[in-house]
N, C-alpha and C positions, 0 to 999 in steps of 0.2 A: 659217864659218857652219854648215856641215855638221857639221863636230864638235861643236859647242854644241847642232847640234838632236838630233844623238844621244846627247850627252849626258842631255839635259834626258826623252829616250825610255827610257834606262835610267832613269834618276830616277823618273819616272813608274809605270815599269815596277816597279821594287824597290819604290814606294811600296803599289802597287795589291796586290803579294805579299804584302808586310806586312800591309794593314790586313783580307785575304782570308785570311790565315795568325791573324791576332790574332779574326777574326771567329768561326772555326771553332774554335780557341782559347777562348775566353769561351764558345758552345755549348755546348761541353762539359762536363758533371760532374766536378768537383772529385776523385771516387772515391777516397777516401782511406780506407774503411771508417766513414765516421761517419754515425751515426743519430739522431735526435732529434726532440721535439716541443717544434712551432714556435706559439708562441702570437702571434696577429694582436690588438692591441689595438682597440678601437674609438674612428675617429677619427684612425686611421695613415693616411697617402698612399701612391700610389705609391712615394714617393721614400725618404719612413720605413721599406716595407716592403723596399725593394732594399735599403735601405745596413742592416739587421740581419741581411739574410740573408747580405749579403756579408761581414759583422762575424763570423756566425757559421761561416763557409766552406760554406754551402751552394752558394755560386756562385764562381765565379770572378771575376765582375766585374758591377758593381753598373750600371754606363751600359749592358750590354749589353742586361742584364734588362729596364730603363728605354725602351730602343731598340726591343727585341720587344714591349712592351709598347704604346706608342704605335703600331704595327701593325696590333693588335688592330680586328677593327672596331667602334667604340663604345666601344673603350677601357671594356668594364666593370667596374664596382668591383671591388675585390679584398678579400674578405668577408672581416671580422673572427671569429675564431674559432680552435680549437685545430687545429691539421694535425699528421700523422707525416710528417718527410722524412727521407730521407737523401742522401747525397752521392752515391750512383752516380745520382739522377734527374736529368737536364737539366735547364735553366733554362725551357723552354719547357713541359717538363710540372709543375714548379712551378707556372709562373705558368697551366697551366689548371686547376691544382688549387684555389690561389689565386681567380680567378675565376668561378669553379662555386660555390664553398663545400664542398671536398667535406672538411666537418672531421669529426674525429672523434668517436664517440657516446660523449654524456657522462652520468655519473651523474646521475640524478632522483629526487625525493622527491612525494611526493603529499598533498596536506594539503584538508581538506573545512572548510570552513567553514559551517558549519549555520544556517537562518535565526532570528533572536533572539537573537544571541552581541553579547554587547559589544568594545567595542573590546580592552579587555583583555584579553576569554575569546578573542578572535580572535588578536592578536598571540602569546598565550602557545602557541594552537595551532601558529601559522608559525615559531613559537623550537622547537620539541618536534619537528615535521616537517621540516625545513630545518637546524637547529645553528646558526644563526643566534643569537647571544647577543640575549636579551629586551630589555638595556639597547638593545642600539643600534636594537632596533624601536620601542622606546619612547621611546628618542630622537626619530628620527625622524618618530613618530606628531606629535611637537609642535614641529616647526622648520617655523618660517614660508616661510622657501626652499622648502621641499618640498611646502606645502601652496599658495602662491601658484605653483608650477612647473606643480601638478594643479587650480589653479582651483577649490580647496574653502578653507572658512572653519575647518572644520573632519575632521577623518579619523571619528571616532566616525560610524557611520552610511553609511558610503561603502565599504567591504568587501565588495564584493558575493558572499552566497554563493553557495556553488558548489565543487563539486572542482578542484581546478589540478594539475598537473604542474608541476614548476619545475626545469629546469636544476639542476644545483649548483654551475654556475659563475656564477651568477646572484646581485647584492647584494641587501641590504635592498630601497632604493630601488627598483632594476628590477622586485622581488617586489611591492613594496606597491604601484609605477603600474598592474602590468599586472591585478590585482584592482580598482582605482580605474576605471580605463578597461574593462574586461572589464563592469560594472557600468553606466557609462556609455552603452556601446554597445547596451544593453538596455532604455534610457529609451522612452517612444514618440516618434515624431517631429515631431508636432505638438503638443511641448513648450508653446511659445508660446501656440497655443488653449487648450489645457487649463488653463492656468497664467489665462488670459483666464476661464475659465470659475468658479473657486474663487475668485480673487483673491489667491489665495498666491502666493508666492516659490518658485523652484525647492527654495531650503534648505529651508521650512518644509513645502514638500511633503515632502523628505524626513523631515524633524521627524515631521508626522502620518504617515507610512508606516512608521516604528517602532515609533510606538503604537499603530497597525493591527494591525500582527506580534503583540506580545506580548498585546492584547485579543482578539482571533478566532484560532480554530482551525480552523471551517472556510473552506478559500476563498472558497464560493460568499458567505459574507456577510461579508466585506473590506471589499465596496464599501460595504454598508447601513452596518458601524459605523463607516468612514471619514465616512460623510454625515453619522452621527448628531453625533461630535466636529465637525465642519464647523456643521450647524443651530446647535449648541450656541456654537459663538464668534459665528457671524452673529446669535444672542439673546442676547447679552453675561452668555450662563450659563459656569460656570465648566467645565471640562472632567471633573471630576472621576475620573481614569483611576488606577486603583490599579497598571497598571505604572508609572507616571512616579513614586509615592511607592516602589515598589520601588527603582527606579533609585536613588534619594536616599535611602536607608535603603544599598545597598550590594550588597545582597544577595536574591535573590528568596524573598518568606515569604507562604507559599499562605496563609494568615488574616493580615487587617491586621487591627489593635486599633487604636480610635477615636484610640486616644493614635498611633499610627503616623502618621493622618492630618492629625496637626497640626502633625509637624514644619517645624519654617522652612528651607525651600530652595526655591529658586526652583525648581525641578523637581516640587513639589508641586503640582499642578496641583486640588485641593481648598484649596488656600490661594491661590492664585495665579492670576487669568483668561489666555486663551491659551494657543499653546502653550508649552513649556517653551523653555529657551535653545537645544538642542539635540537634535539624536535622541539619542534612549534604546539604541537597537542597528544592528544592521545586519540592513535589512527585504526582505524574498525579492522576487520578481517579483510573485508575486502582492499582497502589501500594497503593491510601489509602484503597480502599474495600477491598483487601488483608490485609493489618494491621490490621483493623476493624475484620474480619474476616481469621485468619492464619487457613492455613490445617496443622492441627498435625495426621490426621488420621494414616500415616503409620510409625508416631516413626523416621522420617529422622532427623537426626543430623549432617549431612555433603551432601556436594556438590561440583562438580566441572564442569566447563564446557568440551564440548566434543571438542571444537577445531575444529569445522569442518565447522564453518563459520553460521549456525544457530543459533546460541543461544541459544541452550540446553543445557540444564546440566542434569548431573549425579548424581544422589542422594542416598546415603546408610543412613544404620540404626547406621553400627560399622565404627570402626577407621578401621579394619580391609578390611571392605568394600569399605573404601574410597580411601583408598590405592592400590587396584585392578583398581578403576575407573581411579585414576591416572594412571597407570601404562597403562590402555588400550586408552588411548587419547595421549599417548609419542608418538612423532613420526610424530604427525599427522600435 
């Protein structure tokens, strides 16, 4: 009996060696001279991230990594991103590099998106800033996946400008959400009331805030000529907005000829009541708080600019009125 139980003590014994000899063993960095940058996908687990590193000899063993790891307290993620390791680091400074994030600084491009840009003049900017080939932004601009991911009907209109920074390890995709959302997080927040108060749709809000953008120069009267297009649909008058016949022509032409305003496209909005199918561009902050909020206080239904190199306009109540306005900017 005595001999079995010191048996079963040596047993024990050489076990408890072993698995204190194999613990101390896995600790250890691999130190074989190799150095390398470790790319963390997003969407890897713990378990994905031990067994590449183990695949790649950064560790010695892949369950030890996994062991220390659950240790941890909170077990925090282990952030997707590019790292430098090498083999002389432990496993345990790894894995606080790992969940830190402490990756390494990556090249950035910086691209400005200016308010009034069309979808196209936008994406050809992010393809020219970024290297990002055109086709696959342009792709993307019209794949339903993408546009049902971001809760838009449509991308035209939804770019919010603004200057960005972008990663360069960053795709189309990640570029175009975080412009879409970056935009989004800029709406006011009593979306709902507002939208109560107009009786528009979020979209067509955005619809009337591009052609906010491209008829007003100054901000201060955003709101006014957002009310006046607003009066104008609530009098089942036609909108008659000469950016929206630009848009549908192609191309922006500082004098329309009568003949311009008769083109057939639903985007003419001299041929067509309401508004158009869609924005016209991508409309800055200020033409959307104006859309969100149009001044109809004083009943204007027309507008014209004064010609005088400001950017003011002239705003009447009557046809009658507006006709005067023209007639006193002739000349000028």
């Amino acid at each position: 009996m005595k001999r079995k139980v010191l048996i079963l003590s040596v047993a024990i014994l050489i076990i408890a060696i072993t698995g204190i000899a194999s613990l101390q063993w896995c600790s250890r960095p691999p130190s074989k001279g190799m150095e390398c940058i470790f790319t963390v996908e997003k969407g890897w687990g713990a378990r994905r991230i031990s067994q590449v590193l183990s695949d790649s000899g950064l560790v010695r063993c892949r369950l030890y990594l996994l062991w220390s790891y659950s240790r941890l307290d909170g077990s925090p993620p282990m952030q997707a991103g590019i790292y430098y390791f090498d083999d002389s680091m432990t496993p345990d400074s790894i894995l606080g590099i790992l969940t830190r994030g402490d990756v390494l600084p990556v090249e950035t491009s910086w691209v400005t998106i200016s308010p009034g840009l069309t979808l196209t003049q936008s994406i050809s900017l992010l393809s020219e800033g970024t290297g990002i080939p055109l086709i696959v932004l342009e792709s993307l601009s019209t794949d339903s996946i993408f546009l049902v991911s971001n809760d838009l009907p449509v991308l035209e209109g939804y770019l919010f400008p603004e200057t960005y920074e972008f990663a360069d390890t960053l795709d189309a995709s990640e570029i175009l959400t975080r412009i879409i959302q970056t935009g989004k997080a800029r709406w006011p927040e009593d979306i709902d009331e507002l939208l109560e108060n107009t009786g528009l749709t979020l979209h067509e809000t955005i619809i009337l805030a591009s052609i906010v953008e491209r008829e007003a120069r100054v901000d201060s009267e955003r709101a006014v000529v957002a009310g006046v297009f607003l009066s104008r649909m609530r009098n089942g008058m036609k909108l008659e907005s000469c950016a929206t016949v630009q848009y549908a022509l192609g191309f922006v032409k500082e004098v329309l000829l009568y003949s311009d305003l008769e083109i057939e496209d639903p985007y003419n909005t001299y041929l067509y009541e309401g508004l158009p199918p869609g924005p016209i561009c991508s409309p800055g902050l200020p033409s959307i708080d104006a859309a969100f909020s149009p001044d109809t206080a004083e009943g204007y239904l027309y507008f014209v600019s004064r010609e005088d190199g400001t950017g003011i306009h002239l705003f009447a109540r009557t046809y009658r009125g507006h006709l005067a306005n023209i007639r006193s900017t002739a000349g000028r």
